[in-house]
N, C-alpha and C positions, 0 to 999 in steps of 0.2 A: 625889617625884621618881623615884622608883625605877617609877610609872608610867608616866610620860613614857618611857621608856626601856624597860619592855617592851611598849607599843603597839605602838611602830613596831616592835620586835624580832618580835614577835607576828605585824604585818602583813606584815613583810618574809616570814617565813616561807609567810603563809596564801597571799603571792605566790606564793612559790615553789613552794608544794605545788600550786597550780592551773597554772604554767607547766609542772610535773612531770606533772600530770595530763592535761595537754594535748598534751604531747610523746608521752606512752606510748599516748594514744588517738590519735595520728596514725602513731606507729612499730605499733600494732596492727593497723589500716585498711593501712598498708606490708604487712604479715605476711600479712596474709589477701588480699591483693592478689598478694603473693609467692606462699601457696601454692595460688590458683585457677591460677594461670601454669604452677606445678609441675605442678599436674594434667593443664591443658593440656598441656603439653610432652610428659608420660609419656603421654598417648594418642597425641600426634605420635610418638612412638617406637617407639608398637606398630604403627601403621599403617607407618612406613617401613621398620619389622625384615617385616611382610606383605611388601611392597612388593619388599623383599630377596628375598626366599624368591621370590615372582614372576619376577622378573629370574634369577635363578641357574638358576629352572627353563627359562625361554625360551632364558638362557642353554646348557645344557645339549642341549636342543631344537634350537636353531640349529648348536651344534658335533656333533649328528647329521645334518643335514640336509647342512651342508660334509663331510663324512665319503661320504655320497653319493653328492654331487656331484662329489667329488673321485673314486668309483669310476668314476663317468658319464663325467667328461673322461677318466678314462682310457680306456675302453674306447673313445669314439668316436674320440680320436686314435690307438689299434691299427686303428680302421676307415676313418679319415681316411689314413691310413699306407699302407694294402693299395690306397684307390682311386687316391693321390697317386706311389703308385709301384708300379703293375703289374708283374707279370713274364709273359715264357711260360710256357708247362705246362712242367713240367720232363721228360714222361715221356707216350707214347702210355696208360699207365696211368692215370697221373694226369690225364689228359684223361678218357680212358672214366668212370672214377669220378665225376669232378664232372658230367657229364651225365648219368649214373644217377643221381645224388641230385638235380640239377634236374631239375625238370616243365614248363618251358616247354613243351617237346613238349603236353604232355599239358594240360595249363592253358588254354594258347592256341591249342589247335587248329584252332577258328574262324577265326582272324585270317587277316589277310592274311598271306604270306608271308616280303613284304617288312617288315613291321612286327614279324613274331615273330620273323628273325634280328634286328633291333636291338634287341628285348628282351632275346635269348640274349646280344647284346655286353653291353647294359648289365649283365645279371645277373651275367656270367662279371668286371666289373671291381669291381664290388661285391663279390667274393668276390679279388679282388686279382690276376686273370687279364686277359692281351690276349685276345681272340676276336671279330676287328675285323669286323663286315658289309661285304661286297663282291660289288658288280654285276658281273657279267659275263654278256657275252652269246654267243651260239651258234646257229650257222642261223636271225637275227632272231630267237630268243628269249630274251628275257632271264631270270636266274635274279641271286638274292640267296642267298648262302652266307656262311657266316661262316669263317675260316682260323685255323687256329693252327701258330706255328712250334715244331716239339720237334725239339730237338739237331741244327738244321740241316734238318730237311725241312718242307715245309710240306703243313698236312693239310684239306682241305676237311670243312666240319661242316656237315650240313643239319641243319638247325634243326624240321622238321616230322616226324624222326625218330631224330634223332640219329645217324643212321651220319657215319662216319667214311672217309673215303679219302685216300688217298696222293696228294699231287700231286708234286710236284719235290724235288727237293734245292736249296736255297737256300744253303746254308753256313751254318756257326755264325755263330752271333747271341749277344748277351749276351741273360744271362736277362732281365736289368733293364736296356730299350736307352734311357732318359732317366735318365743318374745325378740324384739327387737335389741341389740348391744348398745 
């Protein structure tokens, strides 16, 4: 009787050690599943810490370029500033001077006449000056001069050589005769 009773005791076991055995060869197959995954993952890791470093440098790269840019807008709105609100020359000096340092004269000597004082205008606003072209005529002939008003007189400027002359007494003027909004 006492086999009776360790058969089954026997079998029960030989169960169990194969139910044992089957669980740890399926928790193994988990393990080695888990760490092909791990592997995986740790190569994902190195690729997105590259990835990182990429980014931080464009990063970088771009907060140079807005550093730039930001010098850029500045300067063009000092230059958007000078054409947006012209003034007179403040000074027969300061007239003579800025036409020795421009070369229209000398540049555009070819030109027509009438085309090179509206050069001289444009140049003289682009440098933050009025030096408006104006037609007038005299014994049917017409001339294009350009004028500037300093401290109440107004100065005729020929443009194909820069001389300079006196025309009238106007009365003071503001320097800056369109205030800014």
């Amino acid at each position: 009787m006492k086999k009776w009773i360790a058969i089954p005791v026997i079998a029960i076991l030989a169960v169990g050690v194969i139910v044992c055995g089957v669980f740890l060869w399926q928790q193994t197959t988990k393990l080695g599943d888990a760490q092909t995954e791990i592997v995986t993952l740790e190569g994902d890791v190195a690729t997105l810490e590259g990835d990182v470093a990429t980014l931080e440098g464009d990063v970088a790269t771009l907060e140079g370029n807005v550093a730039t840019l930001e010098g850029t807008v500045s300067t063009l709105s000092a230059e958007l500033k000078k054409v947006k609100d012209p003034r007179h020359f403040s000074s027969l000096t300061e007239l003579t001077d800025w036409l020795q340092k421009d070369d229209t004269n000398t540049k555009y000597a070819n030109e027509d006449p009438t085309r090179r004082a509206f050069i001289l205008q444009v140049r003289a606003l682009r440098d933050g000056y009025l030096l408006p072209a104006t037609l007038y005529s005299e014994y049917e002939v017409s001339y294009v001069i350009n004028k500037a008003v300093i401290e109440g007189y107004t100065y005729s400027v020929w443009s194909d050589s820069d001389d300079v002359y006196l025309d009238i007494y106007t009365g003071l003027l503001p320097s800056h005769p369109l205030p800014l909004d």
